[in-house]
N, CA, C and O atoms as a GROMACS GRO file, in nm:
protein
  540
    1UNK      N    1  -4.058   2.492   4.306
    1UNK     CA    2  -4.163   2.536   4.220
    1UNK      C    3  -4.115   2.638   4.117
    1UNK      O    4  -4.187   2.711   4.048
    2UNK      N    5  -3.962   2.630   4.117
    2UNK     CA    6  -3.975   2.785   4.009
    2UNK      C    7  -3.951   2.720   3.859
    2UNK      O    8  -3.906   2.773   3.757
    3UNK      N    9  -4.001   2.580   3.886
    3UNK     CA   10  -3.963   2.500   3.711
    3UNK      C   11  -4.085   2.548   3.712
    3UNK      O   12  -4.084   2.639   3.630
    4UNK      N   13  -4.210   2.537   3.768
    4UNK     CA   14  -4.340   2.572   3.715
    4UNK      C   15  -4.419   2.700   3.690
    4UNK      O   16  -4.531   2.726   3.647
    5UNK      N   17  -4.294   2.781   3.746
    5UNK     CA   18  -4.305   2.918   3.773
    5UNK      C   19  -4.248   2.946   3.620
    5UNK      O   20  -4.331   3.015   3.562
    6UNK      N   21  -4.152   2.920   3.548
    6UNK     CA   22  -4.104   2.917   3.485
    6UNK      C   23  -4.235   2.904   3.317
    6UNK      O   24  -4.261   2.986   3.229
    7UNK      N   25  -4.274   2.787   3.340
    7UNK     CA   26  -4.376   2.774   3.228
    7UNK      C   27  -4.503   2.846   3.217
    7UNK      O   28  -4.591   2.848   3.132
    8UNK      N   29  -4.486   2.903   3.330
    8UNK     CA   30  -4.609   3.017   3.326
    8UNK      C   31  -4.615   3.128   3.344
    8UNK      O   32  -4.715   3.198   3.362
    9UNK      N   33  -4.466   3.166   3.341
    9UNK     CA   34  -4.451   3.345   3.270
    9UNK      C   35  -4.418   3.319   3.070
    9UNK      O   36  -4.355   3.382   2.984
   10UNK      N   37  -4.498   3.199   3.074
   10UNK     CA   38  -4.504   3.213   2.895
   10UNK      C   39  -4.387   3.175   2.830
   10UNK      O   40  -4.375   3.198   2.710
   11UNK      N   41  -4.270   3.100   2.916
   11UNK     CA   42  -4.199   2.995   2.835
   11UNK      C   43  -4.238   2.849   2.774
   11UNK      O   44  -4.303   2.763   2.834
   12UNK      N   45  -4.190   2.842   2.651
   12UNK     CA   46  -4.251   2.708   2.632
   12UNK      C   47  -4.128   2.577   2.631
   12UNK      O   48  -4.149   2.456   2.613
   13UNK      N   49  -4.031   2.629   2.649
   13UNK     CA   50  -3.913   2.546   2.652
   13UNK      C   51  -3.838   2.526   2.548
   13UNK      O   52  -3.776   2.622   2.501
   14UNK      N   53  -3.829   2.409   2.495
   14UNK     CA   54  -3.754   2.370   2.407
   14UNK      C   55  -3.834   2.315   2.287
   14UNK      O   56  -3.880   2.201   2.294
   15UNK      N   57  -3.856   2.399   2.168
   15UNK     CA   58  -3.960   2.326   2.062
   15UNK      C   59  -3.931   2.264   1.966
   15UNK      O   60  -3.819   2.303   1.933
   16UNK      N   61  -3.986   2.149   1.861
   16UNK     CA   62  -3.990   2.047   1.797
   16UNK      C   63  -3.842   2.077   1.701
   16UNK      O   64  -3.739   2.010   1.692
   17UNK      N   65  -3.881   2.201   1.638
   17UNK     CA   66  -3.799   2.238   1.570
   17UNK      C   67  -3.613   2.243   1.575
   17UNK      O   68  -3.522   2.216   1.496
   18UNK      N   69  -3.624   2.297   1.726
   18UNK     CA   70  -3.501   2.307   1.768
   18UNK      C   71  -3.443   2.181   1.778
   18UNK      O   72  -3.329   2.153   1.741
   19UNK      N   73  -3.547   2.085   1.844
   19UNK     CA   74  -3.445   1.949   1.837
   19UNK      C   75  -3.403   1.900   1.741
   19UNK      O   76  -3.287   1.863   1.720
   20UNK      N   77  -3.497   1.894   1.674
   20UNK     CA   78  -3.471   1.826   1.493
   20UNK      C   79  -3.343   1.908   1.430
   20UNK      O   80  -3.259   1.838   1.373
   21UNK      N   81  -3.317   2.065   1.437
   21UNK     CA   82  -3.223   2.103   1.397
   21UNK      C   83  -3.097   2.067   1.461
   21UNK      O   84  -2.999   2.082   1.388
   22UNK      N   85  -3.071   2.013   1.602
   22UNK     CA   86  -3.009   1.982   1.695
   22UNK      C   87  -2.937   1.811   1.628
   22UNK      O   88  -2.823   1.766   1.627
   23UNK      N   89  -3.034   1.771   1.593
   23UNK     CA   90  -3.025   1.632   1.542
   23UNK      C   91  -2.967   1.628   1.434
   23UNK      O   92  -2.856   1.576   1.446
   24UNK      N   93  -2.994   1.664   1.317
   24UNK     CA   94  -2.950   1.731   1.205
   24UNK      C   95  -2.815   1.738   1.239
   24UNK      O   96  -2.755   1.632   1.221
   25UNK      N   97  -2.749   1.831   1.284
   25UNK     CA   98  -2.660   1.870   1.276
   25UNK      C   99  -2.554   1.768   1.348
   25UNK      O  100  -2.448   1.727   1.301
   26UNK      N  101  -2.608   1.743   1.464
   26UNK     CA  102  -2.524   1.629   1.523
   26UNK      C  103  -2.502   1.448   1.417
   26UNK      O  104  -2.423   1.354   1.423
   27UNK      N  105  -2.628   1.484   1.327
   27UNK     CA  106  -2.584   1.370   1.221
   27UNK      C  107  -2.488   1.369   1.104
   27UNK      O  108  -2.415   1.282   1.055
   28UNK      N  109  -2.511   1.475   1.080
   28UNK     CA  110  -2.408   1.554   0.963
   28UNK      C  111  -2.274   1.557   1.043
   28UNK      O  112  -2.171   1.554   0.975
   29UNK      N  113  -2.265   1.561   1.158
   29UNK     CA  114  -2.097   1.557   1.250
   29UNK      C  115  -2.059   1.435   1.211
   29UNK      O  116  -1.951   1.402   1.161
   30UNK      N  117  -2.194   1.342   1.248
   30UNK     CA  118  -2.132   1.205   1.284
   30UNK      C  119  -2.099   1.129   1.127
   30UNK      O  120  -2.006   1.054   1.099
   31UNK      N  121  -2.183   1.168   1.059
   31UNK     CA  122  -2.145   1.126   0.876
   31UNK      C  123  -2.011   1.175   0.860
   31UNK      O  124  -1.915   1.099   0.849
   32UNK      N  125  -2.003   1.285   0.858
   32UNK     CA  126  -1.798   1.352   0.834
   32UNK      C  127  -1.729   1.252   0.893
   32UNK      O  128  -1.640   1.208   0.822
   33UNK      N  129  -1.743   1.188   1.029
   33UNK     CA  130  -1.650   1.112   1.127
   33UNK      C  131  -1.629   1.031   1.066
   33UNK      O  132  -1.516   1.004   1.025
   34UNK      N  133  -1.745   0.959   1.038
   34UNK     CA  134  -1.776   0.781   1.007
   34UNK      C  135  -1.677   0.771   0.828
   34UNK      O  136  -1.601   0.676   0.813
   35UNK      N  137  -1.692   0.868   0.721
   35UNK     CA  138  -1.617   0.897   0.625
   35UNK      C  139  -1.514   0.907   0.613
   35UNK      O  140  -1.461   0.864   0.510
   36UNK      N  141  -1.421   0.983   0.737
   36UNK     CA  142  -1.307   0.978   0.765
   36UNK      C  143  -1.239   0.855   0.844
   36UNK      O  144  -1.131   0.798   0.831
   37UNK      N  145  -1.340   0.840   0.927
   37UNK     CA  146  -1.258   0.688   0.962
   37UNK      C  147  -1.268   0.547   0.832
   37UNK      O  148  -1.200   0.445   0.825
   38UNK      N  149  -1.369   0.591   0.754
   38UNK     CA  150  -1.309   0.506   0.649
   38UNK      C  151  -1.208   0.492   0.560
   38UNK      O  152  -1.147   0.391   0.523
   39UNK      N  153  -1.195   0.638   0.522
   39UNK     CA  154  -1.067   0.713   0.415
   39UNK      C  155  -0.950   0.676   0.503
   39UNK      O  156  -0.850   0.642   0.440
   40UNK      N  157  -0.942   0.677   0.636
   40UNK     CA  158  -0.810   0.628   0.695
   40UNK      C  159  -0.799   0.500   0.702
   40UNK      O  160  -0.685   0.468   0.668
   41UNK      N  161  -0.890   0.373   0.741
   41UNK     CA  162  -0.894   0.271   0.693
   41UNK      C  163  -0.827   0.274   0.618
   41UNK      O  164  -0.707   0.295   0.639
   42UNK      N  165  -0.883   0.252   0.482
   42UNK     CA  166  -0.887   0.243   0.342
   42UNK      C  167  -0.708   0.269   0.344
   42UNK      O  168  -0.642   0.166   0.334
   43UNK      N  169  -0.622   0.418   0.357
   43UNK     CA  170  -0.452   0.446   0.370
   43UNK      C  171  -0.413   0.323   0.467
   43UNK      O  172  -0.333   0.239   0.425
   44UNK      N  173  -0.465   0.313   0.589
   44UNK     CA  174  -0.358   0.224   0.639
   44UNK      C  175  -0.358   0.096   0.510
   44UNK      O  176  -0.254   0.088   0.444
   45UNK      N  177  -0.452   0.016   0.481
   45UNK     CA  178  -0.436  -0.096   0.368
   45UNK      C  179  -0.404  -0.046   0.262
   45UNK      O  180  -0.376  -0.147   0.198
   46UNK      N  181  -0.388   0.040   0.195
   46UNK     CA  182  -0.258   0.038   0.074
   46UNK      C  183  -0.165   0.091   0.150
   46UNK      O  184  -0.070   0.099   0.072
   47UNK      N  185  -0.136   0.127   0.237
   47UNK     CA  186   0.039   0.164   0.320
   47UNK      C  187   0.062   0.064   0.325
   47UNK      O  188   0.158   0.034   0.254
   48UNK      N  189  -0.020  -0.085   0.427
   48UNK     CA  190   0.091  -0.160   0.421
   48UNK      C  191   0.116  -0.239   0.310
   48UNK      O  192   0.223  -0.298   0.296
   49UNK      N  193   0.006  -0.246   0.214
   49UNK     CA  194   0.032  -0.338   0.066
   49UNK      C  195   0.186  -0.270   0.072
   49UNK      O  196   0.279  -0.341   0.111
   50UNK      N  197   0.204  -0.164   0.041
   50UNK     CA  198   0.304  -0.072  -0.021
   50UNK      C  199   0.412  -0.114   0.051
   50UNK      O  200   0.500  -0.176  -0.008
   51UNK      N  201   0.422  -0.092   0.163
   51UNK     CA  202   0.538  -0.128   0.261
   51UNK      C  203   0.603  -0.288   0.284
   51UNK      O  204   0.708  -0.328   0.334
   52UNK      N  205   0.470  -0.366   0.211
   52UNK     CA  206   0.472  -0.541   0.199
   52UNK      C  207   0.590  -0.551   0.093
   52UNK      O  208   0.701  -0.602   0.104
   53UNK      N  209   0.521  -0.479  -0.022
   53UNK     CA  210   0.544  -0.464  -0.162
   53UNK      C  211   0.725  -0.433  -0.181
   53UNK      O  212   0.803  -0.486  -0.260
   54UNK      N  213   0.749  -0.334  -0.085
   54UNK     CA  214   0.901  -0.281  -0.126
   54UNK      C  215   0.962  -0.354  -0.017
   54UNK      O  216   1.085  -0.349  -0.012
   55UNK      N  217   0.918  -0.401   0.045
   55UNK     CA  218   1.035  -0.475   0.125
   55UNK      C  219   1.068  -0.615   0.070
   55UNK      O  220   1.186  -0.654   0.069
   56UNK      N  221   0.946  -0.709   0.014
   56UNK     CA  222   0.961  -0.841  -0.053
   56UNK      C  223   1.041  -0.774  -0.165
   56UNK      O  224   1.130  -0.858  -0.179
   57UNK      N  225   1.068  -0.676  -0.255
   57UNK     CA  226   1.094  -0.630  -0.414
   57UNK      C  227   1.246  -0.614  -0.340
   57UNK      O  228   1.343  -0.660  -0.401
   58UNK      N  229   1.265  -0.549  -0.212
   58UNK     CA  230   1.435  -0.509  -0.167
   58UNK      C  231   1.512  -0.678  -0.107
   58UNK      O  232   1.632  -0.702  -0.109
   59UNK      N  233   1.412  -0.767  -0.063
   59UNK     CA  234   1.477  -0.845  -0.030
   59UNK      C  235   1.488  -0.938  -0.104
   59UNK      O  236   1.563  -1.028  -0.067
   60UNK      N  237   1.418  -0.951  -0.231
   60UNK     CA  238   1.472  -1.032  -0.371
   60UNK      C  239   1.614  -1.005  -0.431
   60UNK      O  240   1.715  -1.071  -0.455
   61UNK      N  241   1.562  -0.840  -0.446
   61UNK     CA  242   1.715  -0.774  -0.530
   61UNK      C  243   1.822  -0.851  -0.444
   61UNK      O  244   1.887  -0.939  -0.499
   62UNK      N  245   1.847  -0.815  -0.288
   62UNK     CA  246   1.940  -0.847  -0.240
   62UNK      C  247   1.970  -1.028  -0.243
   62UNK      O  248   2.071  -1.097  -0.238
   63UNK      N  249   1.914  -1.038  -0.248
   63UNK     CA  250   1.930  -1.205  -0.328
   63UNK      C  251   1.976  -1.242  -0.410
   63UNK      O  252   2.058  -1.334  -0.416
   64UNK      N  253   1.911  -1.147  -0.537
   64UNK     CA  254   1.987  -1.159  -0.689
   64UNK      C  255   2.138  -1.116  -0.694
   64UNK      O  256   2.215  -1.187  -0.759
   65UNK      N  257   2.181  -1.018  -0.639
   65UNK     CA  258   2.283  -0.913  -0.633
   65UNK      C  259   2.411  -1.023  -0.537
   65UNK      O  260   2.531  -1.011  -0.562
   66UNK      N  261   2.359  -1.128  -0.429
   66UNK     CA  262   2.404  -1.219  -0.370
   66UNK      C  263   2.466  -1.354  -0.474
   66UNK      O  264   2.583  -1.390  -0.460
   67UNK      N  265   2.400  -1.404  -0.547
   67UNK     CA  266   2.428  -1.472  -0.637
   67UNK      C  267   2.536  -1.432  -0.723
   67UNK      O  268   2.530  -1.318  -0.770
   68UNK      N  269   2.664  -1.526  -0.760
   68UNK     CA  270   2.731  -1.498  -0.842
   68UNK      C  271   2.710  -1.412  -0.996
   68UNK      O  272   2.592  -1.427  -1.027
   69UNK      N  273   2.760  -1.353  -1.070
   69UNK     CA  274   2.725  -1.311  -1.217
   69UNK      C  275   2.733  -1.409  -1.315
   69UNK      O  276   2.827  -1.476  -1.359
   70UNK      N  277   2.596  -1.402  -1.343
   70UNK     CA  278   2.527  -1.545  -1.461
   70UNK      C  279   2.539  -1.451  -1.606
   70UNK      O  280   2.478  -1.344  -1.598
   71UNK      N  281   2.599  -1.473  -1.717
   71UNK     CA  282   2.623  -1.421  -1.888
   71UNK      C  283   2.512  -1.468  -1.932
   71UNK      O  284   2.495  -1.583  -1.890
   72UNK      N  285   2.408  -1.423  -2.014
   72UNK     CA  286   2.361  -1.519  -2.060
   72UNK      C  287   2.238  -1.576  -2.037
   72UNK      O  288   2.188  -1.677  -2.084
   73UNK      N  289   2.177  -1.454  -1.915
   73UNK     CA  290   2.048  -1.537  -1.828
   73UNK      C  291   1.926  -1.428  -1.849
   73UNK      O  292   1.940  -1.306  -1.841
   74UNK      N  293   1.834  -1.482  -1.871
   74UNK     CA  294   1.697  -1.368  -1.876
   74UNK      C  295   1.655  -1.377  -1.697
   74UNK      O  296   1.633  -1.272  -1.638
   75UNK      N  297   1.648  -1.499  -1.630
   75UNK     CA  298   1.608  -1.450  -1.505
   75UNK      C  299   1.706  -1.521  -1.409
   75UNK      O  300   1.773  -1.618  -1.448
   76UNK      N  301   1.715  -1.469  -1.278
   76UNK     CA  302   1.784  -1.581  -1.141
   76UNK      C  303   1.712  -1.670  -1.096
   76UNK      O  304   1.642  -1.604  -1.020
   77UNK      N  305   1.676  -1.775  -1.089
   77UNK     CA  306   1.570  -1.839  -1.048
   77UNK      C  307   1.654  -1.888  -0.930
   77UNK      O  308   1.626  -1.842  -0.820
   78UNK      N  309   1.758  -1.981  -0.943
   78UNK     CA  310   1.840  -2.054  -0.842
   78UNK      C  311   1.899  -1.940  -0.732
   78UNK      O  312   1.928  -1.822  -0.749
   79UNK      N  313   1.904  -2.046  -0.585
   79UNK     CA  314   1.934  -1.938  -0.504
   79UNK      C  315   1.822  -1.839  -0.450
   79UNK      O  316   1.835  -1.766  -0.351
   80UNK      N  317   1.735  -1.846  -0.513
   80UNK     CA  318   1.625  -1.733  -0.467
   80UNK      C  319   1.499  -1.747  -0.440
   80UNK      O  320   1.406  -1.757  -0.520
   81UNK      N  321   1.497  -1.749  -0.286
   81UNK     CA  322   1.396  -1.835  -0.228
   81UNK      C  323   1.267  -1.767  -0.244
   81UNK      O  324   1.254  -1.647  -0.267
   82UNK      N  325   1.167  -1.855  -0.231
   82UNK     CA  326   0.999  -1.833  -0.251
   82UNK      C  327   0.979  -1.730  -0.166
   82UNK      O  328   1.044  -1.682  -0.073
   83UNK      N  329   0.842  -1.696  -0.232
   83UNK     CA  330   0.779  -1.587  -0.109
   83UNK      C  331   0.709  -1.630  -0.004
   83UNK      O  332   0.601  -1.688  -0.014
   84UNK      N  333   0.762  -1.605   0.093
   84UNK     CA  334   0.693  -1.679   0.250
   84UNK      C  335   0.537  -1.686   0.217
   84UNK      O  336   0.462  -1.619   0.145
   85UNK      N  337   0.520  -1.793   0.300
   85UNK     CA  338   0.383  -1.863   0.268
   85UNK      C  339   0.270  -1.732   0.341
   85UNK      O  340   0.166  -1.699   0.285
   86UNK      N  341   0.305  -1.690   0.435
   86UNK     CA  342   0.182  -1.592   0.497
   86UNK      C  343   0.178  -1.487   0.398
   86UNK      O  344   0.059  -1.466   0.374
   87UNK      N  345   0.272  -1.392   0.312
   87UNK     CA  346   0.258  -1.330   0.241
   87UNK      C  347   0.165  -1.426   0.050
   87UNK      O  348   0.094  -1.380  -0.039
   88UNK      N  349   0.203  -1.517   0.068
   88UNK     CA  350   0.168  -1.615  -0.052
   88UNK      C  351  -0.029  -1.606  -0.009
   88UNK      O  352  -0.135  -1.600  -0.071
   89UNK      N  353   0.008  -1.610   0.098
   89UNK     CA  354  -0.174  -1.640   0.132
   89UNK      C  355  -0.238  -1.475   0.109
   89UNK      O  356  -0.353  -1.470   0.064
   90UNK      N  357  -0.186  -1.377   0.130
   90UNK     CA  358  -0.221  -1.263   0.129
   90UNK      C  359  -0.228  -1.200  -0.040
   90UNK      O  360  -0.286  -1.096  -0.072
   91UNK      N  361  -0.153  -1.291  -0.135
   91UNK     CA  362  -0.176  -1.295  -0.265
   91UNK      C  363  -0.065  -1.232  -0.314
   91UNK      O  364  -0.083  -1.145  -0.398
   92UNK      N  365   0.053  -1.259  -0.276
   92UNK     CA  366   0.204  -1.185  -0.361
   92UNK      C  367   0.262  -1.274  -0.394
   92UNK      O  368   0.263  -1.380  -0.332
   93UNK      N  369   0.336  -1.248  -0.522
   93UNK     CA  370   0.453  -1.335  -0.580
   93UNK      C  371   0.515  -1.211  -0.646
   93UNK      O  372   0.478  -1.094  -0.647
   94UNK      N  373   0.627  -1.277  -0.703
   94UNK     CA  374   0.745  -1.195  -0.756
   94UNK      C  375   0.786  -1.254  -0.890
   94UNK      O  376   0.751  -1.372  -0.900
   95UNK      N  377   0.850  -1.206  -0.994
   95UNK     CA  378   0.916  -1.220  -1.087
   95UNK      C  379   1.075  -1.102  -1.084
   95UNK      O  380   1.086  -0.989  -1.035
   96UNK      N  381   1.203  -1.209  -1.175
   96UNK     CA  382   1.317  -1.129  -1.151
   96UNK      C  383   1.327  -1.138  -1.319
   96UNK      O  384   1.327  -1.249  -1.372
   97UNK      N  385   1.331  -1.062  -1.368
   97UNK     CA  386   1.370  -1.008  -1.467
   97UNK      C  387   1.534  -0.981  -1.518
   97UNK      O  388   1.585  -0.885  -1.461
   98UNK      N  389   1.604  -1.037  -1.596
   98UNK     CA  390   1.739  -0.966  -1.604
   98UNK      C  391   1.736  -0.983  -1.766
   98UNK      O  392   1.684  -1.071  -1.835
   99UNK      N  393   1.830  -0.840  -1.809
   99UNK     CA  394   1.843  -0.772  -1.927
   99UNK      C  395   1.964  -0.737  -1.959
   99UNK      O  396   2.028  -0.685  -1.867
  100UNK      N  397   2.028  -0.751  -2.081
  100UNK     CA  398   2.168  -0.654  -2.068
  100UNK      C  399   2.102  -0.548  -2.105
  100UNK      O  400   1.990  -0.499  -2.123
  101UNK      N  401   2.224  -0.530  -2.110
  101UNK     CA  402   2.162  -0.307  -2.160
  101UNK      C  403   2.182  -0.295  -2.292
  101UNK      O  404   2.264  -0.355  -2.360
  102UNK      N  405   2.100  -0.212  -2.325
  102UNK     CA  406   2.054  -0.182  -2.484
  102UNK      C  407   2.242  -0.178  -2.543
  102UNK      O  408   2.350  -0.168  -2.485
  103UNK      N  409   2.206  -0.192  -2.662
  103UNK     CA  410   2.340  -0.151  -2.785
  103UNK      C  411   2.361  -0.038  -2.768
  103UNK      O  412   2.270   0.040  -2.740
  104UNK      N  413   2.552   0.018  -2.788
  104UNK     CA  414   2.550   0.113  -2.798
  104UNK      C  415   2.513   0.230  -2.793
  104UNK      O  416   2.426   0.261  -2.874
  105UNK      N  417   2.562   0.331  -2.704
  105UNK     CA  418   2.628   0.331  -2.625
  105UNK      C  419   2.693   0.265  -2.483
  105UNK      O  420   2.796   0.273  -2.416
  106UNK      N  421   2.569   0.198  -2.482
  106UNK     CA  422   2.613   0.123  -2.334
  106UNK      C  423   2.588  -0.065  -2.361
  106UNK      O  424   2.494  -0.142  -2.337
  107UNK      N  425   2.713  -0.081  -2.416
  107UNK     CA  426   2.686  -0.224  -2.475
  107UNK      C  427   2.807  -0.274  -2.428
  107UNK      O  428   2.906  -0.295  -2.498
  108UNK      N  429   2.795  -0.295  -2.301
  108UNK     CA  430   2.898  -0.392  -2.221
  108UNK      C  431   2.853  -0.464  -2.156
  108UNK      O  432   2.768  -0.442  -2.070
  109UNK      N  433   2.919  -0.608  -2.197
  109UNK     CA  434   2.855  -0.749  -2.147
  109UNK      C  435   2.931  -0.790  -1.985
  109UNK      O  436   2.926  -0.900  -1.930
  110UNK      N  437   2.983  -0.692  -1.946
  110UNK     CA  438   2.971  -0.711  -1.755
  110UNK      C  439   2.882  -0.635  -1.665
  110UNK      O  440   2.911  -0.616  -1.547
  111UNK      N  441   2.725  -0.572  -1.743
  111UNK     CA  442   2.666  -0.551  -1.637
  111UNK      C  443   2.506  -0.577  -1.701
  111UNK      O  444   2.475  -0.573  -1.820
  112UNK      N  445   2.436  -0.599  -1.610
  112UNK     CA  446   2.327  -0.644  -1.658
  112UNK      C  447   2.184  -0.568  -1.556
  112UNK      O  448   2.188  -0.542  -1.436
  113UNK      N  449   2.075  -0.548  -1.644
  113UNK     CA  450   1.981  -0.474  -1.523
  113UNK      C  451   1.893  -0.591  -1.493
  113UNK      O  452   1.876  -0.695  -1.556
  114UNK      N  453   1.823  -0.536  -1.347
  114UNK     CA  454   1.771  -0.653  -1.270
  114UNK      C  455   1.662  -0.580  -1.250
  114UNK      O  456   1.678  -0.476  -1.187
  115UNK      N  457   1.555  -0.609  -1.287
  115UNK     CA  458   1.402  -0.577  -1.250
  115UNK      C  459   1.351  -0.721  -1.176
  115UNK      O  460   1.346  -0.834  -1.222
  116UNK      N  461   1.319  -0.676  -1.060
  116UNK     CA  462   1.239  -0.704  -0.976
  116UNK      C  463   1.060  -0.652  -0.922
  116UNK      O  464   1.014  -0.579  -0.834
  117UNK      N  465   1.018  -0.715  -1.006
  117UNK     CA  466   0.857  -0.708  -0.997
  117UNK      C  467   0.766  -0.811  -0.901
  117UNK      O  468   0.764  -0.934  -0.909
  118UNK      N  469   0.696  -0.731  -0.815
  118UNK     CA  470   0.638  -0.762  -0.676
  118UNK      C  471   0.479  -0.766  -0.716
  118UNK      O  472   0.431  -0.654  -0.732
  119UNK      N  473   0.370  -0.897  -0.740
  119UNK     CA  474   0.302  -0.875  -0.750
  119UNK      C  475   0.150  -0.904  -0.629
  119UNK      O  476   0.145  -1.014  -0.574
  120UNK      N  477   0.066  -0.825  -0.607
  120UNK     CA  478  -0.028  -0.852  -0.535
  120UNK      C  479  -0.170  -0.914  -0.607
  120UNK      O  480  -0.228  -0.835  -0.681
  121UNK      N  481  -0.206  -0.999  -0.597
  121UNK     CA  482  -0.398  -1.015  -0.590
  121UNK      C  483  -0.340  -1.020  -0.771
  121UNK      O  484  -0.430  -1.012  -0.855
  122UNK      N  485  -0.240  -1.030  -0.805
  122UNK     CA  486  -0.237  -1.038  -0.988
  122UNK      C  487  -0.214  -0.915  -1.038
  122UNK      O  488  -0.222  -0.903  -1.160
  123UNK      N  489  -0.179  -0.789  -0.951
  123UNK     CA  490  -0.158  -0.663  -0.982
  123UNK      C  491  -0.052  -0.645  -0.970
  123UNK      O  492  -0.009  -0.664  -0.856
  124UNK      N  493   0.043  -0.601  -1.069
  124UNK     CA  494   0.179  -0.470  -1.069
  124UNK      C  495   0.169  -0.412  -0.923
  124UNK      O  496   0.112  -0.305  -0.905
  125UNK      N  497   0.233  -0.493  -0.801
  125UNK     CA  498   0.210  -0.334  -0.662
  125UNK      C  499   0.326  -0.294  -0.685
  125UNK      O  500   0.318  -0.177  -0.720
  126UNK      N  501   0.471  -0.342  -0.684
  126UNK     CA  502   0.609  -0.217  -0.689
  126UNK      C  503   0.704  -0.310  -0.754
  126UNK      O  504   0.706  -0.433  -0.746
  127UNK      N  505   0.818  -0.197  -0.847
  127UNK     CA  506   0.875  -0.246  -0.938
  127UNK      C  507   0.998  -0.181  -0.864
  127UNK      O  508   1.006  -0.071  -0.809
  128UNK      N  509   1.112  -0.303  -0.883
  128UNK     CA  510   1.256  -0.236  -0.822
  128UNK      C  511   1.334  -0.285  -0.956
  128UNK      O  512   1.343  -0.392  -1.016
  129UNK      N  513   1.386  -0.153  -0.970
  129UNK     CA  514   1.524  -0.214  -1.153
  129UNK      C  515   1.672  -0.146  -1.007
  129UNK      O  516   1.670  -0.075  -0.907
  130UNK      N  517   1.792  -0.236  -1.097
  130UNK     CA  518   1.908  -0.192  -1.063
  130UNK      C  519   1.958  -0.290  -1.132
  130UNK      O  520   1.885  -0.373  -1.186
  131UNK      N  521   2.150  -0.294  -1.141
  131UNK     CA  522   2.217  -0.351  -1.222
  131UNK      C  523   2.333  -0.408  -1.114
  131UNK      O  524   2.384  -0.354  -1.016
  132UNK      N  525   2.358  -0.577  -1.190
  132UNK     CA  526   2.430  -0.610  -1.163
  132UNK      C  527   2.568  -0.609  -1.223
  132UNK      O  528   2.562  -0.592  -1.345
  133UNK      N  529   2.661  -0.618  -1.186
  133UNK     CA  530   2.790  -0.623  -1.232
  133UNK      C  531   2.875  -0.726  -1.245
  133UNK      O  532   2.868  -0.782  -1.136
  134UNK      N  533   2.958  -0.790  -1.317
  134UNK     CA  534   3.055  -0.885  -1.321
  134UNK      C  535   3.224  -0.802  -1.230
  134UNK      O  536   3.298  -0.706  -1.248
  135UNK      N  537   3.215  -0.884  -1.160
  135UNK     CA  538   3.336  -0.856  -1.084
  135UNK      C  539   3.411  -0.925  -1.074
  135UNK      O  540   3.511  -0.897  -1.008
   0.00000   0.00000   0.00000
């Protein structure tokens, strides 16, 4: 009996107010959570675009760089295999780019730069340049 003993030395317990502020606040917790587990979502999928992105862009170069030295060529096409079909479905392709180097000062026809461009969904995701050499 001392719960009833209790309400009749003039406690009234727990009132409307308090819960609602109780609630309140425990919703406003749970909104911050639910926001943050989206914002981390959201990083892991451009991490791994990103991590897709530079590894297809490193394992082209090393392809191009594999191939003998071509005089004379705007891109490598031969020798340099497609982009695996599960990444193809996920929406990447690639382009290889090759350039000599500007005139003078640096106008020697045994090295050439190699841009390697990685694209996602039709977007620029990562660009790899380096130069090949005639050896």
């Amino acid at each position: 009996m001392l719960g009833l003993k209790r309400f009749r030395d003039g406690e009234q317990g727990i009132g409307l107010v308090e819960v609602l502020v109780a609630l309140a606040i425990f919703a406003a917790v749970g909104v911050v959570f639910l926001m943050g587990l989206q914002t981390s979502g959201k990083a892991v999928i451009i991490s791994q675009k990103n991590v897709t992105a530079e590894g297809l862009a490193k394992s082209k170069m090393e392809e191009v760089k594999g191939v003998g030295y071509l005089a004379g060529v705007s891109a490598y096409t031969e020798n340099i295999t497609a982009v695996p079909s599960d990444l193809v479905a996920q929406g990447y392709s690639f382009t290889v780019i090759v350039s000599p180097l500007p005139d003078p000062p640096y106008d020697d026809t045994n090295i050439q730069k190699v841009t390697v461009i990685i694209y996602h969904s039709g977007e620029e995701a990562f660009r790899l340049e380096d130069y090949k050499v005639n050896r």
